[in-house]
C-alpha positions in Angstrom: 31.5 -17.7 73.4 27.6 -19.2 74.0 25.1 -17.8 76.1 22.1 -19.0 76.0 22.5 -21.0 73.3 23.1 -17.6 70.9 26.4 -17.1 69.6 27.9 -13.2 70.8 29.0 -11.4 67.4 31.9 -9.2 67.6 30.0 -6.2 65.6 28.3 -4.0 67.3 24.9 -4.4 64.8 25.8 -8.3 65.8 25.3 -7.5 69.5 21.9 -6.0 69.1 21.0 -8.6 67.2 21.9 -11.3 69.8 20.3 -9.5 72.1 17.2 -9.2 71.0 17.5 -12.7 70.2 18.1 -13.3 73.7 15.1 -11.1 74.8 12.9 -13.1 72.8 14.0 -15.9 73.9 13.5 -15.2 77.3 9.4 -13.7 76.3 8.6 -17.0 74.6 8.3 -15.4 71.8 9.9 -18.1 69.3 10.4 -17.5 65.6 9.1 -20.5 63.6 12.4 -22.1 61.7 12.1 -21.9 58.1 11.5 -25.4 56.3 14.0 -27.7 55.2 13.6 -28.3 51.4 13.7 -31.8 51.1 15.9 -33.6 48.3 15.0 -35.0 45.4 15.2 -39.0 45.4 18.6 -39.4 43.4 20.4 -42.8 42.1 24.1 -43.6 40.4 24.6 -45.5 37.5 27.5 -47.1 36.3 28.1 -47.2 33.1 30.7 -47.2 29.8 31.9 -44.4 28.1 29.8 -45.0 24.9 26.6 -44.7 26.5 27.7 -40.6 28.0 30.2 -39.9 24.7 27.4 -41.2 22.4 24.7 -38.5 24.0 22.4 -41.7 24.4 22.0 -40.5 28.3 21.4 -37.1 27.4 18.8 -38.3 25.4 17.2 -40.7 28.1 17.6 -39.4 31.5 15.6 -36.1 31.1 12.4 -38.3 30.6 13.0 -41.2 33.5 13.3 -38.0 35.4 10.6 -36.7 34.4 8.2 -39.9 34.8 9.3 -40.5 38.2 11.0 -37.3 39.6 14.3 -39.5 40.4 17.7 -37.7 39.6 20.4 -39.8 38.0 24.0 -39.3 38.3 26.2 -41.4 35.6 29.6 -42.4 36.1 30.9 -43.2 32.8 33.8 -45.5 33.0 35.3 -48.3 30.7 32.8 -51.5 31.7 35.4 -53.3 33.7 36.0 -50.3 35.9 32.5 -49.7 36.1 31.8 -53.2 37.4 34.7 -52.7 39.8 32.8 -49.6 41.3 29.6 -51.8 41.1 31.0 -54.5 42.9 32.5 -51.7 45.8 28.6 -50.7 46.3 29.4 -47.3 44.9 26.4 -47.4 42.3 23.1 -48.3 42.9 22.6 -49.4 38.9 25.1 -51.1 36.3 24.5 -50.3 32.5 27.5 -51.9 30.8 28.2 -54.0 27.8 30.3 -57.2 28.1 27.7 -59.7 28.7 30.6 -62.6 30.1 31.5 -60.3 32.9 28.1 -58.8 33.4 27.4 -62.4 34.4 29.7 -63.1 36.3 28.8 -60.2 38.1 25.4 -61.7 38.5 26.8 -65.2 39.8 29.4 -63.7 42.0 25.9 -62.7 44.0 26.3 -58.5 43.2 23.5 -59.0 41.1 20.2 -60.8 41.1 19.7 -61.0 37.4 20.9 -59.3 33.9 18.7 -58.1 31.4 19.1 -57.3 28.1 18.6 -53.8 27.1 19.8 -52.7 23.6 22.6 -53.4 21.5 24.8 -51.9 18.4 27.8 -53.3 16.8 31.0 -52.4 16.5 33.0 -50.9 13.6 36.8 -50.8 12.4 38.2 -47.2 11.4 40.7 -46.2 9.7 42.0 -44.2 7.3 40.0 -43.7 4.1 42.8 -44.6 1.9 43.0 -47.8 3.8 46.8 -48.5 3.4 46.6 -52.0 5.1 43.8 -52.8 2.7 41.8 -54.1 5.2 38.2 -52.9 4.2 35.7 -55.5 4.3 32.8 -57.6 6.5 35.3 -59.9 8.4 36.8 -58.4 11.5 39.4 -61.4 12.3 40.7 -61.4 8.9 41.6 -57.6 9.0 43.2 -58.2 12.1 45.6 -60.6 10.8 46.2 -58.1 8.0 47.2 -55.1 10.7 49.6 -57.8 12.1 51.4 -58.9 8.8 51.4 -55.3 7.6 52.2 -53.8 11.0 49.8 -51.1 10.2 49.5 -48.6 13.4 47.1 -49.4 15.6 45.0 -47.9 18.7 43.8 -49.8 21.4 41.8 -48.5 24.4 43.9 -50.9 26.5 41.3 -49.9 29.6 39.4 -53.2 30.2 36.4 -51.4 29.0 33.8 -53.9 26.8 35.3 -52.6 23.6 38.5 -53.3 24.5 37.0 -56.9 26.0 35.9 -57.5 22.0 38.8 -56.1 20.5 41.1 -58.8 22.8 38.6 -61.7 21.6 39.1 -60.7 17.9 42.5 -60.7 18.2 42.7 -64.2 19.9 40.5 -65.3 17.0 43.1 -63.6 14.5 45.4 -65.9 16.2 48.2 -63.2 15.0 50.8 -61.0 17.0 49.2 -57.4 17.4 52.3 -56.0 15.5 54.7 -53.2 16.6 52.4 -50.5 15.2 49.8 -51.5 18.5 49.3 -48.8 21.1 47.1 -49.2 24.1 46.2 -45.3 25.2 44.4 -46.6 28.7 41.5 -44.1 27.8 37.6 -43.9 26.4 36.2 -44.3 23.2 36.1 -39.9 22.6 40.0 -39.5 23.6 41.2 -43.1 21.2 39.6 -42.0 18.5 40.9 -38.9 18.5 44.2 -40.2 18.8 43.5 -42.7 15.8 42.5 -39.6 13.9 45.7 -37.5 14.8 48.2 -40.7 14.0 46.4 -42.3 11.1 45.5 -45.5 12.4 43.4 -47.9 12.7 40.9 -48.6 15.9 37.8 -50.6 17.1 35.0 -48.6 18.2 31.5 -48.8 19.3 29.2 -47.7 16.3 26.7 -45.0 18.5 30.4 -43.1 19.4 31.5 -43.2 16.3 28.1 -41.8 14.9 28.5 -39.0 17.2 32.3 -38.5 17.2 32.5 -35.1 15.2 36.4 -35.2 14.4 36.7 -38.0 12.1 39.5 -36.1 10.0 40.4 -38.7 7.7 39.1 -42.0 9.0 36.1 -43.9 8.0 34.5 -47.0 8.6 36.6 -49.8 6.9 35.4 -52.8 8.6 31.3 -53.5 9.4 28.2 -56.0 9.4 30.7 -59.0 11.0 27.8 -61.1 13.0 31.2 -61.5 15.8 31.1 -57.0 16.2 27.3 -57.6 17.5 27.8 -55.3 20.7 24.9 -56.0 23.4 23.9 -53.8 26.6 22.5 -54.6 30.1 21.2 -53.6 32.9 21.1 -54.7 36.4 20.8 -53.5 40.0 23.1 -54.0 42.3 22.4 -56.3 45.6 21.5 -54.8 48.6 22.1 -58.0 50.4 25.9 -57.5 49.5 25.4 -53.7 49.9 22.8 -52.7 52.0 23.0 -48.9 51.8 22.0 -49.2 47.9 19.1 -47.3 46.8 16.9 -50.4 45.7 14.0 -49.0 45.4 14.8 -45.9 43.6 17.3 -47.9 41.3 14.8 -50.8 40.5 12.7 -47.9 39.4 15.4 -46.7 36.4 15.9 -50.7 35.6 12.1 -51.2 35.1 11.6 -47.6 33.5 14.5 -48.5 30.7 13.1 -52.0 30.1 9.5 -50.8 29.7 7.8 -49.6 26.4 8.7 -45.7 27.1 11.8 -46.6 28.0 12.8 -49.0 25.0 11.1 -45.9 22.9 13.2 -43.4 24.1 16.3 -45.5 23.4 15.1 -45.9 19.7 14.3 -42.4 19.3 17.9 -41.4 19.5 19.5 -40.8 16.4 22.3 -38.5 14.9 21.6 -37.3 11.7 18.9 -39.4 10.9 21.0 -42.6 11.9 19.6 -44.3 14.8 22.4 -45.3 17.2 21.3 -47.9 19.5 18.0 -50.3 19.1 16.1 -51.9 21.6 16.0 -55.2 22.7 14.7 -55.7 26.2 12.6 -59.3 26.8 10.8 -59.5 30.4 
């Protein structure tokens, strides 16, 4: 029940209260409203698994905060999932790495331009002992040795940019993946830790693998192929496909990451001594 535009409690201490709310009312006599704290300016940003699982955003978003007082939310996804939300309008920045969708993304229009941000490289694991005997500086080659040996084999299998890679290497392997291939449909944190349980082999991005801390029995078998070169960029999604995007607030992260303090920030992160991603923004 209304009266007045005060809502009648049932308790008796209620009633007074509304009453002398209503007496008040009635004298003029008008409490001021206590202010509405206003929110803090906050973007989302698309982006792969490596980037969160590595701790590189951990690392980074404290300080962009903290230079321009915008919050960032990050929705870490395999790259082809995070394009799909990006495409949807349901991120206001995209921070991916597979550079042939990332531009297609720009000429599809959901993007004005891509820029290069950093880059790592990617690694084969497996076990130490190395059973397929695969260990050396050409990826495509130990490929076609998991296939003739039918060594077991993860595969992220969630159209993320190291799966992307690992799909190119095996079409350059020319070879059948072998019956020992498994796709677990999941991030870099959750394959590798299936790798490590089963005792097989995987593809993963260097900066997870740096800061992956149950590596059991695997090491890195495979590195310093010029074809595992892993790049990163950055764009901001159109607000003329998606008007509601934060472009302002967004452009802000894109130009903060690409800028000296930004590109410092990135190099500053390293796990034990090792840095994990390096800089390599040109504007």
């Amino acid at each position: 029940m209304k009266w007045s535009g005060t809502v009648l409690f049932s308790t008796r201490r209620g009633w007074g209260v509304s009453a002398a709310a209503l007496l008040l009312g009635a004298l003029g006599w008008v409490a001021p409203m206590a202010p509405v704290a206003a929110q803090s300016p906050s973007i989302v940003v698309a982006s792969t698994t490596s980037t969160e699982q590595s701790g590189l955003f951990g690392h980074i978003l404290p300080e962009f905060t903290q230079a321009s007082g915008i919050a960032v939310k990050v929705v870490a996804l395999g790259t082809g999932q995070a394009i799909d939300m990006a495409r949807r309008g349901d991120a206001d920045v995209l921070f991916v790495h597979d550079k042939a969708a990332e531009e297609k993304f720009v000429a599809d229009g959901f993007a004005s331009r891509r820029f290069d941000v950093m880059y790592n490289d990617f690694v084969l694991v497996g076990p130490k002992a190395d059973p397929a005997q695969l260990r050396g500086k050409d990826i495509v080659a130990a490929l076609r040795k998991v296939a003739a040996t039918q060594a077991p084999f993860v595969s992220r299998g969630d159209k993320s940019g190291t799966h992307a890679a690992e799909l190119r290497f095996w079409q350059q392997a020319g070879a059948d993946k072998g019956s020992g291939y498994k796709e677990c449909g999941c991030g870099m944190g959750p394959a590798l830790n299936m790798a490590a349980a089963t005792g097989s082999y995987l593809l993963a991005d260097r900066g997870t693998w740096l800061s992956f801390k149950n590596k059991a029995d695997l090491a890195v078998l495979v590195e310093g192929d010029q074809r595992l070169f892993n790049p990163y960029g950055v764009m901001l999604v159109s607000a003329v496909k998606h008007p509601h995007v934060k472009s302002a607030e967004g452009q802000k992260f894109v130009d903060w990451v690409l800028s000296p303090a930004g590109q410092a920030s990135i190099a500053s992160y390293k796990i034990n001594g090792e840095q994990l991603f390096f800089p390599n923004a040109v504007r």
